[in-house]
DOTI-789401 format. One line per 8 residues: number of its first residue (from 1); their letters; for each residue x, y, z of N, C-alpha, C, O. Coordinates in steps of 0.02 Angstrom, whole numbers. Example, Ala and Ser with C-alpha at 12.3 -4.5 7.8 and 13.67 -1.06 7.14 Angstrom:
% residues 2
1 = AS = 660/-284/390/615/-225/390/660/-165/390/712/-166/423 | 642/-112/354/684/-53/357/645/2/394/670/57/402
***
This chain:
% residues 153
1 = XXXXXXXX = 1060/-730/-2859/1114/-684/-2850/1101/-643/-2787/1047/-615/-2779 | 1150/-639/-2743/1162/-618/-2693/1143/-520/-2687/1197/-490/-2688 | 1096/-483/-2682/1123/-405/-2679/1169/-382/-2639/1173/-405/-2582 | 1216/-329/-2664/1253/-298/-2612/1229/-226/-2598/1267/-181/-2578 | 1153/-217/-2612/1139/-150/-2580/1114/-146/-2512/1082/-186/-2478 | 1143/-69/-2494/1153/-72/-2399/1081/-91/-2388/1031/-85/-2423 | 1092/-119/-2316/1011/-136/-2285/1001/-71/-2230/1041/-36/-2199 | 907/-74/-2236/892/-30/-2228/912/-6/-2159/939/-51/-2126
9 = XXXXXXXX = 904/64/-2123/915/87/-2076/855/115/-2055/820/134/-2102 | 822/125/-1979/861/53/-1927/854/4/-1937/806/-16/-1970 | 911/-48/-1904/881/-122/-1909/835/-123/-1854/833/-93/-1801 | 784/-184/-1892/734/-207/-1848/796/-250/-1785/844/-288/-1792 | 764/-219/-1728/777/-253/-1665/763/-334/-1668/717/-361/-1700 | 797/-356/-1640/762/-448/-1624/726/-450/-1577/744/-417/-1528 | 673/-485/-1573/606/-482/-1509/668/-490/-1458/727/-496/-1473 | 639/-489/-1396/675/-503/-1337/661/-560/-1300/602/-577/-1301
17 = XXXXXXXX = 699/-596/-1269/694/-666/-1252/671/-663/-1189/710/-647/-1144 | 605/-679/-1174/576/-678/-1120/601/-737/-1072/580/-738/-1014 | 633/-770/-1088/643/-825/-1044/698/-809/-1008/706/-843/-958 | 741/-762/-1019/826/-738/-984/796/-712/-917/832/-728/-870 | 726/-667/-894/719/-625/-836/714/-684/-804/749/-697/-755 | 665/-731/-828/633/-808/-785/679/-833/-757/672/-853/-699 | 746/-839/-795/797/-872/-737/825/-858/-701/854/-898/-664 | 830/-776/-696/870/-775/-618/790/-724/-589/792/-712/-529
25 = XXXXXXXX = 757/-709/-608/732/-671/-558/673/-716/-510/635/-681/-476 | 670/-749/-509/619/-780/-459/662/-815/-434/637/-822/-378 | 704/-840/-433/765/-856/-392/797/-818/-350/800/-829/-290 | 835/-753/-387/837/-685/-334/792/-686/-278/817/-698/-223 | 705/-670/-282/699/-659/-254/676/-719/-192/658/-697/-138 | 679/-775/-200/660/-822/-157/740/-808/-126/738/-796/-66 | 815/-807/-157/851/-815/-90/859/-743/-71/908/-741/-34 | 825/-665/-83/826/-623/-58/768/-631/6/779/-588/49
33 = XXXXXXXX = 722/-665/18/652/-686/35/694/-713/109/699/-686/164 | 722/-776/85/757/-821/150/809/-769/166/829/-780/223 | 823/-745/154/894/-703/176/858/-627/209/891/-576/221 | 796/-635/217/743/-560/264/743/-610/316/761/-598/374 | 720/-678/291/687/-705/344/724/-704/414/703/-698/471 | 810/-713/379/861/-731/444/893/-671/474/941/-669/512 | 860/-626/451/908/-548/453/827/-513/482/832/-516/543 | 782/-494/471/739/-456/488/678/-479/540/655/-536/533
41 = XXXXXXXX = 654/-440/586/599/-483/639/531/-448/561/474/-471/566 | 539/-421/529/469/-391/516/468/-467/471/417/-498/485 | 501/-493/435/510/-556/378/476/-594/438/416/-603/428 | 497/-617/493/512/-659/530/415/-649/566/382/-697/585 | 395/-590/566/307/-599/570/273/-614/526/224/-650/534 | 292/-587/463/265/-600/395/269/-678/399/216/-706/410 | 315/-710/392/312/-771/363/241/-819/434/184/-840/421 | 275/-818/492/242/-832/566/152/-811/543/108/-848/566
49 = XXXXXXXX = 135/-748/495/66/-726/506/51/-775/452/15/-823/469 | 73/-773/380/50/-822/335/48/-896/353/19/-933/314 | 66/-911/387/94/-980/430/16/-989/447/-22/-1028/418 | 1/-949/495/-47/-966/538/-132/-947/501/-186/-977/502 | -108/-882/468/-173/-879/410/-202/-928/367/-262/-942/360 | -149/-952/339/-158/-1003/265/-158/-1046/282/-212/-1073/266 | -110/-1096/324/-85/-1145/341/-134/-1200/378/-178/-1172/410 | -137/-1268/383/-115/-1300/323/-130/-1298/252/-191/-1294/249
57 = XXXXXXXX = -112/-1299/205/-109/-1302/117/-69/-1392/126/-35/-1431/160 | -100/-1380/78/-75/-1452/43/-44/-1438/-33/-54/-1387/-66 | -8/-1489/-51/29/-1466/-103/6/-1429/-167/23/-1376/-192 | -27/-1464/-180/-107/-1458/-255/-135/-1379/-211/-150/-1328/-242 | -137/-1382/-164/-175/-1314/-154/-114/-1230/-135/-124/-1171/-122 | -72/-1260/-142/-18/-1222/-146/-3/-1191/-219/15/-1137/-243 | -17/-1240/-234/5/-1233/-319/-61/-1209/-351/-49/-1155/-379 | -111/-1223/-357/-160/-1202/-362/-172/-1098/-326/-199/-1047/-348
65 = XXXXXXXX = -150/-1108/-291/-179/-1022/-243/-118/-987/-285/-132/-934/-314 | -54/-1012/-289/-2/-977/-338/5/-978/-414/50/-951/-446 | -54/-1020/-441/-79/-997/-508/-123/-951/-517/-128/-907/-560 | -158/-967/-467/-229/-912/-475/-222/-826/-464/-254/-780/-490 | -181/-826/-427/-137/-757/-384/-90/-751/-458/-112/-717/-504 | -48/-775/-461/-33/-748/-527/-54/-730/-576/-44/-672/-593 | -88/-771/-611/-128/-757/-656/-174/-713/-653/-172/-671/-698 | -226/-708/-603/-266/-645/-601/-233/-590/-573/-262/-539/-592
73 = XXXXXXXX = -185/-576/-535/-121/-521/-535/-125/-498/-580/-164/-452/-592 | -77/-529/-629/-49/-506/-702/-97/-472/-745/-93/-417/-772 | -154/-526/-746/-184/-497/-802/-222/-437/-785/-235/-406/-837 | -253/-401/-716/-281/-352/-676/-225/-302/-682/-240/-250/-711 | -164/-308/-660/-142/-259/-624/-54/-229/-700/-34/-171/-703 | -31/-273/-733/-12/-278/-819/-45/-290/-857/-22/-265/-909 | -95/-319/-868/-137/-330/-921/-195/-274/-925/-200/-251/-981 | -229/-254/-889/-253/-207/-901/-242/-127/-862/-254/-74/-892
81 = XXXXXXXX = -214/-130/-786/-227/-57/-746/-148/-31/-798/-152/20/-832 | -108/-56/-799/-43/-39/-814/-33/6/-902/16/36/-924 | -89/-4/-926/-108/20/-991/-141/76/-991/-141/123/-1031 | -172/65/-938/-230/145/-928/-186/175/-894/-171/225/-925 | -148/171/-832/-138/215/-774/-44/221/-767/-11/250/-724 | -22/183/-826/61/177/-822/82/140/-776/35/125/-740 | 141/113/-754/177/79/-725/172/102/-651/144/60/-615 | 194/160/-618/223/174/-564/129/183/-515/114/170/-457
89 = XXXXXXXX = 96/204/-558/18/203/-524/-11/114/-524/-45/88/-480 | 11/85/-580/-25/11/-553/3/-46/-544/-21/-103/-547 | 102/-13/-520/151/-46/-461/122/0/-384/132/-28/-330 | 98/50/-385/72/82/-319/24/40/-294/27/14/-238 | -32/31/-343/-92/-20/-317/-83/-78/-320/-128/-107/-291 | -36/-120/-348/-25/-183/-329/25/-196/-253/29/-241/-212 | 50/-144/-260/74/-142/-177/13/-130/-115/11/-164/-63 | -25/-86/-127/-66/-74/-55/-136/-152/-67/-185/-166/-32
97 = XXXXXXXX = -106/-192/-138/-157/-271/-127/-106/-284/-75/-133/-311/-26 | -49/-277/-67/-10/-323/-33/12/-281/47/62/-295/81 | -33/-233/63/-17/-201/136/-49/-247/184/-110/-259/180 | -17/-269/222/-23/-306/312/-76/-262/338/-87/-204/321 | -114/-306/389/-144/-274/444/-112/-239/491/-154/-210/526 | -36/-224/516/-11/-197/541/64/-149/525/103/-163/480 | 69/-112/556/118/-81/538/203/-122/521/254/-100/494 | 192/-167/541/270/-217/537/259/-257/450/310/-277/421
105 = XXXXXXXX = 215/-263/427/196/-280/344/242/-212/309/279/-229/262 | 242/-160/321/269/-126/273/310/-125/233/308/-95/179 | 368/-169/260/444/-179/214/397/-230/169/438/-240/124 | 337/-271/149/325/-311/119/290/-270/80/296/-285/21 | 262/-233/88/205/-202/36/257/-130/-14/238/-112/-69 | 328/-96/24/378/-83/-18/414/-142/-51/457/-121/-89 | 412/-188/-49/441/-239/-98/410/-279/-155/434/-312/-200 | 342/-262/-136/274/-281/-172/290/-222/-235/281/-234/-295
113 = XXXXXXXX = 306/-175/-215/295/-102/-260/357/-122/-299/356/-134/-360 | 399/-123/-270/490/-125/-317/472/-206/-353/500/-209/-407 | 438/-264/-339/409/-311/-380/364/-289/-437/378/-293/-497 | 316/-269/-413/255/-225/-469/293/-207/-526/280/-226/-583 | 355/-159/-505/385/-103/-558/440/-168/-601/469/-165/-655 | 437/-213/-559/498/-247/-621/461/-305/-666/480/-332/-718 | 402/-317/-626/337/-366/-660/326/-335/-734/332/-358/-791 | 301/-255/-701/273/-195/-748/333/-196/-822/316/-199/-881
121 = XXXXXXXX = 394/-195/-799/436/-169/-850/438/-237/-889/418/-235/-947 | 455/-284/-868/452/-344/-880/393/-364/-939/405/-405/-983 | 327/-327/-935/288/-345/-985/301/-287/-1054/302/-303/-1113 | 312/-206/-1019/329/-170/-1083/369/-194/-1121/354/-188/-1180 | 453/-239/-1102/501/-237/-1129/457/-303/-1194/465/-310/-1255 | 428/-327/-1160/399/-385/-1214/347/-370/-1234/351/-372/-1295 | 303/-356/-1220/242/-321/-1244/170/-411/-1230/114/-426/-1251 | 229/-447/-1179/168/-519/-1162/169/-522/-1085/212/-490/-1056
129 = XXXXXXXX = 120/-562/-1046/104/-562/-1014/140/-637/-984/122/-660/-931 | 184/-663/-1018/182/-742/-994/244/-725/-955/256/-764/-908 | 289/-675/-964/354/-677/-939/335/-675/-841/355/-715/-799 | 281/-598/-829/272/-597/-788/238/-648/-752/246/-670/-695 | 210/-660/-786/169/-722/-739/189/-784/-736/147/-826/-719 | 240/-800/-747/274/-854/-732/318/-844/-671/329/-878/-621 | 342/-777/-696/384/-746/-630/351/-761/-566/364/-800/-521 | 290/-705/-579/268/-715/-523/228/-780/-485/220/-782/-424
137 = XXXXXXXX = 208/-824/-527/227/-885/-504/267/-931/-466/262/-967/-416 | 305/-918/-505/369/-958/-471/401/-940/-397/430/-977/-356 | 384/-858/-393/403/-822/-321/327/-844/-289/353/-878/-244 | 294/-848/-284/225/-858/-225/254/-926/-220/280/-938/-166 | 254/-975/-267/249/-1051/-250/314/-1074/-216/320/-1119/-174 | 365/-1032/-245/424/-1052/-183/415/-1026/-124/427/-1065/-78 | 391/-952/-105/383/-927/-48/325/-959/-7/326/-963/54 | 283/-977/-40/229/-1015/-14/251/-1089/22/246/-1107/81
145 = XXXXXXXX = 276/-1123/-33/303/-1190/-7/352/-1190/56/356/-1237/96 | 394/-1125/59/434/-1125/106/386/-1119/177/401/-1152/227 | 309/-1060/175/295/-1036/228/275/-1121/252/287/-1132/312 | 249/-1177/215/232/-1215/225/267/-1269/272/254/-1291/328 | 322/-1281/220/377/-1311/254/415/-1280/345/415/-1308/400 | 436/-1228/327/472/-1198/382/419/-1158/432/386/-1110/413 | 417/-1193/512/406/-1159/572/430/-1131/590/484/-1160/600 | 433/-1066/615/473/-1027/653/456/-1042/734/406/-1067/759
153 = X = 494/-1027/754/494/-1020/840/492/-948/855/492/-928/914
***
């Protein structure tokens, strides 16, 4: 027999579907990424310095340097600083991992920070680590593959 007494208040929430951020946001930002590249000279050194730093990679080692960077990211900088020190202090320090040797890196190491903070939120809203790090996966290995692929002049 069916009860008809009220259910309790509050309802339990439904977990949250970690897989909805995965599909557009590492996408966002790879065509926000190409779309600095053709619009900004600071994109346009950034990509030219990684070019010449890293370059050549081979595929396996592409993929490889954008697992490892992720994964030890995440679990350093959400998995553990982000618990002790809150969000906006260990999106601060995952940005100055990502400051240039020169003053023209900066728009990268503010986008590193506005990344950090949505990586960061990204794990509170779930309370796991896989959402982000897939994310951020998926953004190094496309941005990576691109520095690979595409020469600038």
């Amino acid at each position: 027999m069916v009860s008809l007494a009220p259910l309790p208040l509050p309802l339990p929430l439904p977990p949250p579907r970690v897989t909805e951020p995965l599909v557009w946001l590492p996408k966002y930002f790879a065509i926000a990424s190409r779309m600095a590249l053709y619009r900004f000279e600071w994109a346009r050194w950034l990509h030219r310095d990684l070019r010449h730093l890293l370059f050549p990679l081979t595929d396996v080692e592409i993929v490889v340097l954008a697992v490892a960077s992720s994964v030890g990211e995440e679990m350093f900088f959400r998995g553990a600083m982000l618990p002790a020190i809150g969000l906006v202090g260990s999106s601060a320090i995952f940005a100055l991992l990502h400051i240039g040797p020169k003053a023209r890196h900066l728009p990268w190491t503010a986008s590193s920070f506005a990344v950090g903070l949505l990586f960061g939120a990204m794990f509170q809203w779930t309370g796991d680590l896989t959402g982000p790090v897939v994310a951020h996966f998926l953004v190094n290995f496309l941005n990576l593959r691109h520095v690979a692929q595409v020469e600038l002049r």
